[in-house]
C-alpha positions as a printed Julia matrix, in Angstrom:
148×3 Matrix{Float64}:
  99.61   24.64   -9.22
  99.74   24.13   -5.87
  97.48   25.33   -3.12
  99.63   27.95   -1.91
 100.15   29.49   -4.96
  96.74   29.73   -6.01
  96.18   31.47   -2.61
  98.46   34.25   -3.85
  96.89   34.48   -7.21
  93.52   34.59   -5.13
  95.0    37.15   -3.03
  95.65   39.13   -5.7
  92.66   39.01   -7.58
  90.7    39.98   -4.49
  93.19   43.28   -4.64
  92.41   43.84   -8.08
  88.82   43.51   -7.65
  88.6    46.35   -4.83
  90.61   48.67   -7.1
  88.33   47.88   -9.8
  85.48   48.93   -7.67
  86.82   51.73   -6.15
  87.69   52.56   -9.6
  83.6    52.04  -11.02
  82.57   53.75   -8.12
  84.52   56.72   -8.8
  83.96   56.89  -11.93
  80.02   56.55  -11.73
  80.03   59.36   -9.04
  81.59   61.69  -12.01
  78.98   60.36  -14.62
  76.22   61.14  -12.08
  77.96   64.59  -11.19
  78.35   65.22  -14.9
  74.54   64.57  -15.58
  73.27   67.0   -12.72
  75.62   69.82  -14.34
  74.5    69.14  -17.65
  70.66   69.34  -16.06
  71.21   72.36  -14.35
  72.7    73.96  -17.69
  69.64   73.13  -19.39
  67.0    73.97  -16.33
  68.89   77.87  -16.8
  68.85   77.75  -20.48
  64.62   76.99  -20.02
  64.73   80.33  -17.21
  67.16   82.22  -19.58
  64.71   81.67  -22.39
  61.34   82.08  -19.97
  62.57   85.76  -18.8
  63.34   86.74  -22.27
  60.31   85.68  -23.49
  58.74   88.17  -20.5
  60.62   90.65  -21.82
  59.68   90.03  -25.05
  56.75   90.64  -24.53
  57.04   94.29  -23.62
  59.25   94.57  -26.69
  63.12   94.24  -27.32
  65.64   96.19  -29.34
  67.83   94.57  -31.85
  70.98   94.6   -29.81
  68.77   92.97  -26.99
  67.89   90.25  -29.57
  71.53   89.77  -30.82
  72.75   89.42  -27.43
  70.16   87.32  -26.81
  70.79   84.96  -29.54
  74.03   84.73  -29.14
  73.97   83.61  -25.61
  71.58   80.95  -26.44
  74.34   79.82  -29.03
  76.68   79.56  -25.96
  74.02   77.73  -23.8
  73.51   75.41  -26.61
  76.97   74.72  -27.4
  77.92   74.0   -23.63
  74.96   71.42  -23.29
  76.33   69.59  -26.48
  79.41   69.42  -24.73
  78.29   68.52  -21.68
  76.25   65.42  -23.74
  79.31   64.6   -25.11
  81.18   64.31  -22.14
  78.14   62.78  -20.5
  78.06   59.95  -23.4
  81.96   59.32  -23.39
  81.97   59.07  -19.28
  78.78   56.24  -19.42
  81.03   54.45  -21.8
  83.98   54.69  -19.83
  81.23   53.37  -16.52
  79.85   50.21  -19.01
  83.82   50.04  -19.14
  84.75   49.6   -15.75
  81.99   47.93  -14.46
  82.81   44.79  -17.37
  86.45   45.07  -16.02
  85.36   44.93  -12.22
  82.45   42.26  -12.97
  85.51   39.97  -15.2
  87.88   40.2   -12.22
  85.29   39.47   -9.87
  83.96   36.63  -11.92
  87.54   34.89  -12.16
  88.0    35.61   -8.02
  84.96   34.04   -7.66
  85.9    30.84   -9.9
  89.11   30.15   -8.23
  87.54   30.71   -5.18
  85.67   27.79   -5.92
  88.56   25.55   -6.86
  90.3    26.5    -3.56
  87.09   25.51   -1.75
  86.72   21.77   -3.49
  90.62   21.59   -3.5
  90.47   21.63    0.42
  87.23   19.69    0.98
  89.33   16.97   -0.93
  92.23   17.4     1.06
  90.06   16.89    4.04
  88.4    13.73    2.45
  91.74   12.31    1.81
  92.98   13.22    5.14
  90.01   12.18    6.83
  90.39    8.39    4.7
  93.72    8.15    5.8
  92.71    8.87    9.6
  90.26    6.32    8.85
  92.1     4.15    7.62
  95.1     4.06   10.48
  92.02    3.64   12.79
  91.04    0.4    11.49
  94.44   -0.5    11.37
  95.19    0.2    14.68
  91.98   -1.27   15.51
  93.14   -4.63   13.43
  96.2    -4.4    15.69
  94.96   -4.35   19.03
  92.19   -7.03   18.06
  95.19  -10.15   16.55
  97.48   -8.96   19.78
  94.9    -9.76   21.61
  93.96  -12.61   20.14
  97.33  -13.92   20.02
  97.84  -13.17   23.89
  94.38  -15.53   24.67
């Protein structure tokens, strides 16, 4: 493949790799926005349960309780949810960083075969200067030596 085209292909993995980590970064800024909701619904199910027990103190009635209970239930329920969602959106982070750190990794290997491609380009061109040189230099020295 020549040079050129490989350029393009570089090109193009360089483009892929800064969607794929604007795409990680967006996605860890939900996982870390998920896990502050999910610690704020438990922080007000601990206050919730610290002002009932207050109350409770002084004594409850039975439709106090009941209501009681049964927001707890919710509370509960929504944190579940909330670890759910919290679990699946770390997966889908592991996810995208693998996909971001693959892309990168293959940018960064034919990176590296552009760079040795054109240091050998420059050897060869540089041997070929080098060797015009000396024959130019082989030149001048017979003419003059045939003009003595």
């Amino acid at each position: 493949m020549s040079n050129t085209a490989l350029e393009r292909v570089y090109q193009q993995l360089e483009e892929q790799e800064k969607y794929a980590a604007k795409a990680y970064a967006m996605i860890k800024q939900d996982a870390e926005r998920y896990h502050t909701q999910m610690q704020q619904l438990s922080d007000y199910r601990k206050q919730y349960l610290q002002k009932f027990t207050d109350r409770g103190a002084e004594g409850i009635s039975g439709d106090s309780y009941a209501h009681y209970h049964n927001f707890m239930k919710k509370l509960e329920l929504a944190e579940f949810e909330q670890k759910q969602a919290l679990d699946n959106i770390q997966q889908t982070v592991k996810h995208k960083h693998a996909s971001w750190m693959e892309i990168r990794k293959k940018r960064d290997a034919l990176g590296l075969l552009l760079d040795k491609r054109k240091v050998a380009a420059k050897l060869v061109e540089h041997r070929r200067e080098q060797k015009d040189l000396d024959e130019f230099s082989n030149f001048q020295f017979f003419k003059r030596k045939n003009n003595l």
